[in-house]
C-alpha positions as CSV (number, residue, x, y, z in Angstrom):
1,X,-136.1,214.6,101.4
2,X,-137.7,216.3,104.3
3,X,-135.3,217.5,107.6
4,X,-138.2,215.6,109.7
5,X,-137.8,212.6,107.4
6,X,-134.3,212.1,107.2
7,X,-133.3,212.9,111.0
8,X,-135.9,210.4,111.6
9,X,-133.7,207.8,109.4
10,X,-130.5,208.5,111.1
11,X,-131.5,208.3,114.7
12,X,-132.9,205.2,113.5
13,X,-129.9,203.6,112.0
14,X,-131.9,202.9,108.4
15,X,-129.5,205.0,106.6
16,X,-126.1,206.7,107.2
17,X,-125.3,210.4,106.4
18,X,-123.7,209.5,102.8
19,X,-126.9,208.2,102.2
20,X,-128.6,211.0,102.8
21,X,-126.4,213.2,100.6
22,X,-126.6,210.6,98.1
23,X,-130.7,210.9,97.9
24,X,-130.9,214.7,98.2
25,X,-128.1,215.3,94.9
26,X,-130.7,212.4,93.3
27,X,-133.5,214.1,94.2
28,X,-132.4,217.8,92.6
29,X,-131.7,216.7,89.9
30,X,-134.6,215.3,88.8
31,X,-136.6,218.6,90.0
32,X,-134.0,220.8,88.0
33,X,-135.7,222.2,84.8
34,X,-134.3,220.9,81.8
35,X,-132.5,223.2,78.6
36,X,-134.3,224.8,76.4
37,X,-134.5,222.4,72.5
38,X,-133.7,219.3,74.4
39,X,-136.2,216.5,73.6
40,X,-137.8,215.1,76.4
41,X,-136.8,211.9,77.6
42,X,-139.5,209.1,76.9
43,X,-139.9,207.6,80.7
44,X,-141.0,204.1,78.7
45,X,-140.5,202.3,75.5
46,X,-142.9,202.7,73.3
47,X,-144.9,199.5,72.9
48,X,-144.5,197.8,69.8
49,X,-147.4,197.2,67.2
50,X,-147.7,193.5,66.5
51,X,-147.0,193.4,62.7
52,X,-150.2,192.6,60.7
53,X,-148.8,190.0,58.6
54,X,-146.4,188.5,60.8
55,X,-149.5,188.0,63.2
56,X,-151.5,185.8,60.1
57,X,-151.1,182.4,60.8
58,X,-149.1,181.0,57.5
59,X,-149.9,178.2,55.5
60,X,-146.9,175.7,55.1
61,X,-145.2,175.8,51.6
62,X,-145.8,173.1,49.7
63,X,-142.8,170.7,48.7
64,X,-141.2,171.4,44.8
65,X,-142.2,168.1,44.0
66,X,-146.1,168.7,45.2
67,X,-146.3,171.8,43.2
68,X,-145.3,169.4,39.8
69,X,-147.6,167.1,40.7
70,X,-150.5,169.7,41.3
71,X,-149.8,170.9,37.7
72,X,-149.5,168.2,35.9
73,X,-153.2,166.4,37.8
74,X,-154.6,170.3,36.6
75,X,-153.2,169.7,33.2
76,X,-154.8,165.9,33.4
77,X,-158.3,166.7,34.5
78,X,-158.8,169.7,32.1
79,X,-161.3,169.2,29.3
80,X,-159.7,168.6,26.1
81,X,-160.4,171.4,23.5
82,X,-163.0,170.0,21.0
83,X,-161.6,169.8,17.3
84,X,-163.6,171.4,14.5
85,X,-166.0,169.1,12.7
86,X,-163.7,168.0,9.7
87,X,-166.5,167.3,6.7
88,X,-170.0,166.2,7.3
89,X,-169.6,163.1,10.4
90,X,-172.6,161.5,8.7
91,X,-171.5,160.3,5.3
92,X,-169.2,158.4,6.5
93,X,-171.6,155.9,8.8
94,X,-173.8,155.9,6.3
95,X,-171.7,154.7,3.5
96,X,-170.0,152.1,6.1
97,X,-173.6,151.1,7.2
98,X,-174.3,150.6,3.1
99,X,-171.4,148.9,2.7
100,X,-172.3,146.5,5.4
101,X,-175.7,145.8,3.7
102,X,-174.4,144.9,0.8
103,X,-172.3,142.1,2.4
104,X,-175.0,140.8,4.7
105,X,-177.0,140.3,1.4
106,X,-174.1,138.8,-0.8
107,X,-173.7,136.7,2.4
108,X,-177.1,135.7,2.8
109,X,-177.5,135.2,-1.1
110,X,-174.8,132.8,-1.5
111,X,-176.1,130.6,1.7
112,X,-179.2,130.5,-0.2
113,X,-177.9,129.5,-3.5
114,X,-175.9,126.6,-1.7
115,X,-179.3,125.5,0.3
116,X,-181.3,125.3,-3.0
117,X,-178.3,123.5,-4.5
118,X,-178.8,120.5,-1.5
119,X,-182.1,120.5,-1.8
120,X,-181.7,119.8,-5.4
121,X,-179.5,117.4,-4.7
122,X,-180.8,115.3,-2.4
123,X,-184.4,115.6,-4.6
124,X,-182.3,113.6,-7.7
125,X,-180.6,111.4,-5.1
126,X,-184.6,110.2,-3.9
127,X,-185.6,109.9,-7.4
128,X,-182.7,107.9,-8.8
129,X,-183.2,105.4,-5.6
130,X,-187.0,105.5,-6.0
131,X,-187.2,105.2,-10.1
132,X,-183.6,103.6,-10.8
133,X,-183.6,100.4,-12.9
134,X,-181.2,97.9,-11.3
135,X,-178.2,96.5,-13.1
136,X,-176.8,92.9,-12.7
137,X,-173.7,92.4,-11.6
138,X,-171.9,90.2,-14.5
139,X,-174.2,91.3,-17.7
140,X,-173.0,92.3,-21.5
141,X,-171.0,94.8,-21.2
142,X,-172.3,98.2,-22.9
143,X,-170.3,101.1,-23.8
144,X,-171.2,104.5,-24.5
145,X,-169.8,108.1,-24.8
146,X,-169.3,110.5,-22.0
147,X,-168.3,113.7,-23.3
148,X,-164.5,112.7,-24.7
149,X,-164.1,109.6,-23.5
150,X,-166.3,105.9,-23.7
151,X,-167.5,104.4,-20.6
152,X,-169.2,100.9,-19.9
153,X,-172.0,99.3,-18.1
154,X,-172.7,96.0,-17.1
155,X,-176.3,95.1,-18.4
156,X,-178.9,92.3,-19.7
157,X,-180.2,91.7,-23.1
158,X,-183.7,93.1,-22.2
159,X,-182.1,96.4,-21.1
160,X,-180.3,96.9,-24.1
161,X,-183.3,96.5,-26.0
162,X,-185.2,99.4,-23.8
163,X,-181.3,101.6,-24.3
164,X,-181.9,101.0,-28.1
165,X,-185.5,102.3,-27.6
166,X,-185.3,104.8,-25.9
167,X,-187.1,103.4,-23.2
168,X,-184.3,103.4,-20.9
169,X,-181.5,105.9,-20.2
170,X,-178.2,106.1,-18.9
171,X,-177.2,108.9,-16.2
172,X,-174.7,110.1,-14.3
173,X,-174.5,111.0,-10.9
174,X,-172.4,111.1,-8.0
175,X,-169.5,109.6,-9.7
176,X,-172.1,106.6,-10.8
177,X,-174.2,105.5,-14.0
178,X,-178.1,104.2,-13.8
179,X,-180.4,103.3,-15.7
180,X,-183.8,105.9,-15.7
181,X,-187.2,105.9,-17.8
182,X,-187.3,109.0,-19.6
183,X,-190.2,110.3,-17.5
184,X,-187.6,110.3,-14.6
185,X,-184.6,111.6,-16.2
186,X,-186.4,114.7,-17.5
187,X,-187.4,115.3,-13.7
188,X,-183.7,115.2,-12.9
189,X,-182.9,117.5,-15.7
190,X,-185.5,120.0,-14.8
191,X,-183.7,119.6,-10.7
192,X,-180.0,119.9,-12.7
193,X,-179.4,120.6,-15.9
194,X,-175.9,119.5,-15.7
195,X,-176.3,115.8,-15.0
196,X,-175.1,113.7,-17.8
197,X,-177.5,111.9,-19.4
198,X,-176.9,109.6,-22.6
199,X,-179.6,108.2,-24.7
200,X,-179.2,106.1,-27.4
201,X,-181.9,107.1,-29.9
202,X,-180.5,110.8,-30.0
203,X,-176.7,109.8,-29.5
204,X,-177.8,107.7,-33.4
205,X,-180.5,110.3,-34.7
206,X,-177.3,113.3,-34.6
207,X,-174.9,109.9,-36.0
208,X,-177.9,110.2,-39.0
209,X,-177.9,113.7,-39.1
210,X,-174.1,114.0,-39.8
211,X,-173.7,111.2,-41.8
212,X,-174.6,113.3,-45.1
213,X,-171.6,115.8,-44.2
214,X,-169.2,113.0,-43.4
215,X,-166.6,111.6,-46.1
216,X,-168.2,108.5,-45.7
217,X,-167.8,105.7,-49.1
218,X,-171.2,105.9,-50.8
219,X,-170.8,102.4,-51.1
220,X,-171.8,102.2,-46.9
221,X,-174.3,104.8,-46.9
222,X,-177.2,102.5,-47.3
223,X,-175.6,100.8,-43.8
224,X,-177.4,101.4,-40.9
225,X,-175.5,100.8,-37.4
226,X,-177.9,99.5,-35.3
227,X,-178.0,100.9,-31.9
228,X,-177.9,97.5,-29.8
229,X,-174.1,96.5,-31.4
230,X,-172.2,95.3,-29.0
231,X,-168.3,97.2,-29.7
């Protein structure tokens, strides 16, 4: 501090003489060279660099939980692997696809055979009601051989003249007997061949015919049963 400086400071009561001495020991100091191999005395703290990385904004870390969910929806949406072919793929349609014709035409075969069979049936059903001879109700009784066991009919003496002809024959269907020419009866055999039908001229032409192989009495041979007996 300057003589001019300081006298001016103490006449004006700014500062007292300590002061004065206090400023002056300050102020050598600091203009006092410093040691030789002492470091210089950094006047200001060195600024410090932000830190790159601390600077970066951070993305929040997801929850435990969220990271097992993420996995497991990566694991879901991921394509499957694809499998190797096992065999030719083909063979298998095709013999499914055969198989499946063959039962639509089994199917379709047996539908058919049951529509001719109705149409059949209802054809010998229109004949018999067309062509059918009527019966009366309390006539001479007539019996005759279905298969194993003997049946009767109710009917006049004029029909079982026509029977014993020929001219008349007796069939069965639906559970019931009639009386058909022979014309019409061969038309129902030609629809069914498994209708019953009885006539009396061949039922006594195959009596005839084993008659000679039969242990029959020679004394009855020259017999003859005729075919309208009523038994």
């Amino acid at each position: 501090m300057s003589s001019s400086l300081r006298d001016q400071l103490l006449q004006l009561g700014l500062v007292n003489k300590a002061q004065v001495n206090e400023a002056e020991r300050q102020q050598q100091r600091r203009e006092r060279p410093a040691p030789r191999g002492a470091r210089p005395q950094a006047h200001a703290p060195r600024a410090q660099q932000p830190d790159a990385q601390a600077s970066r904004p951070q993305a929040p870390r997801p929850r435990a939980g969220t990271e097992q969910k993420s996995a497991a929806a990566g694991r879901s949406h991921s394509p499957p692997h694809p499998q190797a072919p096992r065999g030719n793929p083909a063979l298998p349609s095709q013999a499914a696809q055969a198989a499946k014709i063959a039962r639509d035409l089994a199917l379709n075969q047996k539908q058919q055979l049951k529509a001719e069979k109705r149409a059949r049936h209802a054809e010998v059903k229109q004949l018999i009601e067309r062509h059918g001879v009527a019966r009366p109700v309390d006539g001479e009784a007539y019996n005759f051989q279905d298969g194993a066991k003997i049946r009767q009919i109710r009917i006049d003496p004029a029909q079982r003249v026509q029977i014993g002809r020929g001219e008349l024959l007796i069939l069965r269907f639906d559970g019931r007997y009639h009386l058909l020419p022979p014309e019409i009866a061969a038309r129902v055999r030609d629809r069914d061949e498994r209708i019953f039908i009885h006539s009396a001229t061949a039922a006594s032409g195959a009596t005839a015919a084993a008659a000679p192989a039969s242990s029959v009495d020679d004394a009855y041979a020259a017999f003859v049963v005729p075919d309208d007996l009523i038994w």
